[in-house]
C-alpha positions in Angstrom: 13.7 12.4 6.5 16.4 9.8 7.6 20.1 10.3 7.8 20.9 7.3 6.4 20.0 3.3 5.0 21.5 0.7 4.5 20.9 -2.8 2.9 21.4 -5.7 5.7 21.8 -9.4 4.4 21.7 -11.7 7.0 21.2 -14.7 5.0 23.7 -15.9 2.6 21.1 -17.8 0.1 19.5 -13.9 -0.5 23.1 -12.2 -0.4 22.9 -11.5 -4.9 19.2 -10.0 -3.9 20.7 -7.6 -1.5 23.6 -6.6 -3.3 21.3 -6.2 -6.5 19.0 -3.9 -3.6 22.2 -1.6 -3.0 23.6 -1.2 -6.4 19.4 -0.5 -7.1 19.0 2.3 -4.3 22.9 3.1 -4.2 22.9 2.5 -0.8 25.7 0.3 1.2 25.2 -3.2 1.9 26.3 -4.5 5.6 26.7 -8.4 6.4 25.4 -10.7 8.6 24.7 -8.3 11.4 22.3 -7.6 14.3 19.8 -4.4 13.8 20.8 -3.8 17.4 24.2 -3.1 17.3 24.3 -1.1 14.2 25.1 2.5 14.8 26.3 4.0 11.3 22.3 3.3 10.0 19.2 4.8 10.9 17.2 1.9 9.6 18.2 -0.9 7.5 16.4 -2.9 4.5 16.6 -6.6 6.0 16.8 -9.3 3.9 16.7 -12.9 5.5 14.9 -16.4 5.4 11.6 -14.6 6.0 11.8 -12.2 3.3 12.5 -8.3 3.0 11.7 -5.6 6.2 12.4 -2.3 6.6 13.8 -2.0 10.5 15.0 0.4 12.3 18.6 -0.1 14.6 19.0 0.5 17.9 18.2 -1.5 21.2 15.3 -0.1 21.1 13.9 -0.2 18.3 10.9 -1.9 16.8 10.6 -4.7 15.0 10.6 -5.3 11.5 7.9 -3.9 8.7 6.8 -6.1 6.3 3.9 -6.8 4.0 2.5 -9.8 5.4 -0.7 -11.4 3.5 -0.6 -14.8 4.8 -1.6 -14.2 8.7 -1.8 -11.7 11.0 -4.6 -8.5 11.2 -4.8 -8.6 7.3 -5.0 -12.5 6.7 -8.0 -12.3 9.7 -9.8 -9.7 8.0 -10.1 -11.5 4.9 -11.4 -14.4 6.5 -13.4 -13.0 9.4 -14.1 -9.2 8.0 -17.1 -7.1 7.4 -17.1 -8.3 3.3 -19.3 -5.6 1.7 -20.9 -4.1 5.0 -17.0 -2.8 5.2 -16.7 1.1 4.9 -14.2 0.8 2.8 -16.1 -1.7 0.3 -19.5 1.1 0.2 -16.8 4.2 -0.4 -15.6 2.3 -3.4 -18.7 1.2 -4.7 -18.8 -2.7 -4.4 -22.1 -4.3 -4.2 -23.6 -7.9 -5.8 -22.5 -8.0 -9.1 -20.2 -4.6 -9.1 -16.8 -5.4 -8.4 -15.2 -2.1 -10.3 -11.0 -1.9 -11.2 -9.6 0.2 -8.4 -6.5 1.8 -9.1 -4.7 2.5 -5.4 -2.2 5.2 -6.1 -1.1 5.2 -3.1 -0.4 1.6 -1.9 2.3 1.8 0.8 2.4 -1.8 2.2 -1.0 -2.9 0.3 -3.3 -3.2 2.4 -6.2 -1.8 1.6 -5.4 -3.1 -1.9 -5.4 -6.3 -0.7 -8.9 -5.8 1.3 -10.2 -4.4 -1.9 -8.9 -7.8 -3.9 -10.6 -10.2 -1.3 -14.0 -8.4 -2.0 -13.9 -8.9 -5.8 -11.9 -6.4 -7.1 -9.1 -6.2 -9.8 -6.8 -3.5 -8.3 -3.6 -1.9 -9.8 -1.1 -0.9 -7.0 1.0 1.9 -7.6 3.8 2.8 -5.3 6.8 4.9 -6.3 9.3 4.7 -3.5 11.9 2.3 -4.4 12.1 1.4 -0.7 8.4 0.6 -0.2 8.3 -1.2 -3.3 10.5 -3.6 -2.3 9.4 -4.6 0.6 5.7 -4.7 -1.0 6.6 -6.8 -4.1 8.5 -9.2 -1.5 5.0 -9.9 0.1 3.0 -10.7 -2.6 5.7 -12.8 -3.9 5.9 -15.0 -0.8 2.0 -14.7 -0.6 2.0 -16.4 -4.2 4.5 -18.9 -2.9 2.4 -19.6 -0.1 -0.8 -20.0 -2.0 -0.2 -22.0 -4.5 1.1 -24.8 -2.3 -1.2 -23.9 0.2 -4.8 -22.1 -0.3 -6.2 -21.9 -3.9 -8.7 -18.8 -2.7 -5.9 -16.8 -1.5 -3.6 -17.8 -4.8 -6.8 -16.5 -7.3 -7.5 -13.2 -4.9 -3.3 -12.5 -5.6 -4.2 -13.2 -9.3 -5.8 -9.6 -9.2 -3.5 -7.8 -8.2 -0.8 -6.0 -10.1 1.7 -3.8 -8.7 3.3 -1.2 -11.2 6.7 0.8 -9.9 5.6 4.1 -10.9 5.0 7.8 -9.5 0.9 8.1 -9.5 0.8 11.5 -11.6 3.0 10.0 -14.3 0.8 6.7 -14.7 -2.0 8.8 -14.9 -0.8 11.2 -17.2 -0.1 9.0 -19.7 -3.5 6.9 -19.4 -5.8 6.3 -22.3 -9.1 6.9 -21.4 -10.2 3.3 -22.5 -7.7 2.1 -20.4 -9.0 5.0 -17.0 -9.7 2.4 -13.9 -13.4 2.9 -12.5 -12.1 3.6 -9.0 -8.9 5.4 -7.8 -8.0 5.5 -4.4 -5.9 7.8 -2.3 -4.8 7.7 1.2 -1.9 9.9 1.2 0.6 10.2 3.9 -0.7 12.3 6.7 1.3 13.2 10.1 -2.0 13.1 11.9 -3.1 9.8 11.9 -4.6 6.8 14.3 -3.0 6.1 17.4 -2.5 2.5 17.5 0.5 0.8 18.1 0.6 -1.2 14.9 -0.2 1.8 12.4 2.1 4.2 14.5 5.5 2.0 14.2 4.1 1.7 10.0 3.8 5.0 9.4 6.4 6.6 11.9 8.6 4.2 9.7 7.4 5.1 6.4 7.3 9.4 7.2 11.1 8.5 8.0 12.0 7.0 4.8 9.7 8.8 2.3 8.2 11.9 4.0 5.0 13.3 3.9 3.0 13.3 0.6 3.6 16.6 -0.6 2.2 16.6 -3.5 -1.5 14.6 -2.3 -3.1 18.0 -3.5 -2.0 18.1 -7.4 -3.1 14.5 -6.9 -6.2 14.3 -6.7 -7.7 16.7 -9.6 -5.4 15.2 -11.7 -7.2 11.4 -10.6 -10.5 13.4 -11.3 -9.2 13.2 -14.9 -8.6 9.9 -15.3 -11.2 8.0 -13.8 -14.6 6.3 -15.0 -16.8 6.8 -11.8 -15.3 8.4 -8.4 -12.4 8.9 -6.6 -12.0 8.1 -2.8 -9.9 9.6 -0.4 -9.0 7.9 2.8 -8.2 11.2 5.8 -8.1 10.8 9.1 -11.4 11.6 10.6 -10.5 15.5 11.5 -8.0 16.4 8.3 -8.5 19.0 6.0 -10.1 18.1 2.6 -7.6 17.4 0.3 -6.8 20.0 -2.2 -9.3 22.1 -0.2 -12.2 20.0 -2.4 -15.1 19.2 -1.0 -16.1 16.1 -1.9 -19.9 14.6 -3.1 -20.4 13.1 0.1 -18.4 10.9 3.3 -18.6 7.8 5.1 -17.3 8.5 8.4 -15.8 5.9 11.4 -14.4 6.3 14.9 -10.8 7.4 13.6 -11.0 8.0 9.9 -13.3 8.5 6.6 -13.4 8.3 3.2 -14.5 11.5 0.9 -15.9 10.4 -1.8 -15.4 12.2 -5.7 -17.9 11.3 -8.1 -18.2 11.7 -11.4 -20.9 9.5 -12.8 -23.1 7.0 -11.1 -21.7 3.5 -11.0 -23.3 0.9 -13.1 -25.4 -2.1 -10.9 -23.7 -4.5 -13.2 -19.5 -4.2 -13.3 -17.0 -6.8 -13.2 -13.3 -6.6 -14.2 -12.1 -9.7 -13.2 
């Protein structure tokens, strides 16, 4: 875990969003300074023209973390990915005509969530760090921004998602089963994971601030409980089963999978939107 965090404002229009950040976390708020040069902070929440980051200080350091659904590697997938032929879109069960709610309890910086959106789905996002949830809820709020001025598909695919500030065994605990999503999906924090440069700097970033999900395996019994019709978990491609469970059966790429919990078959017919 980190040392220490601070709030860093480095634009004066945001300055009563930081300092309602910092009285929020309880952590200091620093002024119009460079990342660089800051020494008393291991990373900094950034707030500036283009939004909210989580960035590390130092010389050295790389650069900001954001969610970002506007461009870059998760903008390009929704325009130029696989669309159902996706892994992730056969784990979770989306075919013609079945676009099931997903409920990611795990959503870190939304991205899967938001893949799972542009294929149809209504997904609930659940993130409990107070850190991650800022940045997240800053993205889809400038994505929003962006897309109503700018690209009607991308405003309606936002439309369906919702993202609750809540621990995942709490929010399921307290579920009605009329109200138990048809999909939950996990992809807990795992030290082991891919080696690319992008997903490295994310989730070095993220171990530092939150940790390692030590709780995954009371996790996913408990989503067993309080879902329609399966439960996927995202591993890298040589981690242990979570909880030890063996799953129904796994759809396996070059660097991860996705065990797949069912409990019922999924109907052909299934739209929540």
């Amino acid at each position: 875990m980190i040392q220490s965090i601070a709030i860093l404002c480095n634009d004066s229009s945001v300055q009563t969003a930081a300092e309602l950040l910092a009285a929020k976390l309880q952590v200091p708020l620093v002024l119009a300074q460079s990342p660089a040069v800051i020494t008393d902070y291991d990373f900094v929440i950034l707030l500036d023209d283009a939004g909210v980051a989580l960035q590390q200080t130092g010389r050295k350091a790389p650069g900001p973390i954001r969610a970002e659904f506007t461009e870059g590697a998760v903008d390009h997938r929704r325009k130029f990915g696989g669309g159902k032929g996706q892994m992730i879109a056969k784990a979770v069960g989306i075919k013609a005509g079945c676009y099931p709610h997903v409920l990611d309890a795990t959503a870190g910086l939304g991205k899967d969530s938001f893949v799972l959106a542009s294929l149809g789905c209504k997904v609930t996002l659940l993130e409990r760090s107070p850190i991650v949830q800022a940045i997240l809820s800053d993205g889809l709020a400038r994505a929003v921004d962006f897309a109503r001025a700018q690209d009607p598909e991308l405003f309606s695919l936002l439309q369906q998602m919702v993202l609750v500030a809540q621990d995942s065994s709490e929010y399921l605990v307290q579920l009605d089963h009329a109200a138990f999503p048809d999909v939950i999906y996990l992809d807990p924090m795992f030290p082991e994971r891919q080696k690319s440069a992008d997903v490295k700097k994310d989730m070095a970033a993220f171990h530092s601030i939150v940790g390692k999900d030590e709780d995954a395996d009371s996790l996913l019994p408990l989503a067993l409980a309080h879902v329609n019709y399966r439960v996927v978990v995202k591993r890298p491609r040589k981690a242990p089963f979570l909880n030890n469970q063996t799953p129904s059966y796994q759809l396996e790429g070059k660097s991860s999978r996705y065990d797949i919990y069912t409990i019922k078959k999924m109907p052909d017919q299934l739209n929540n939107t």
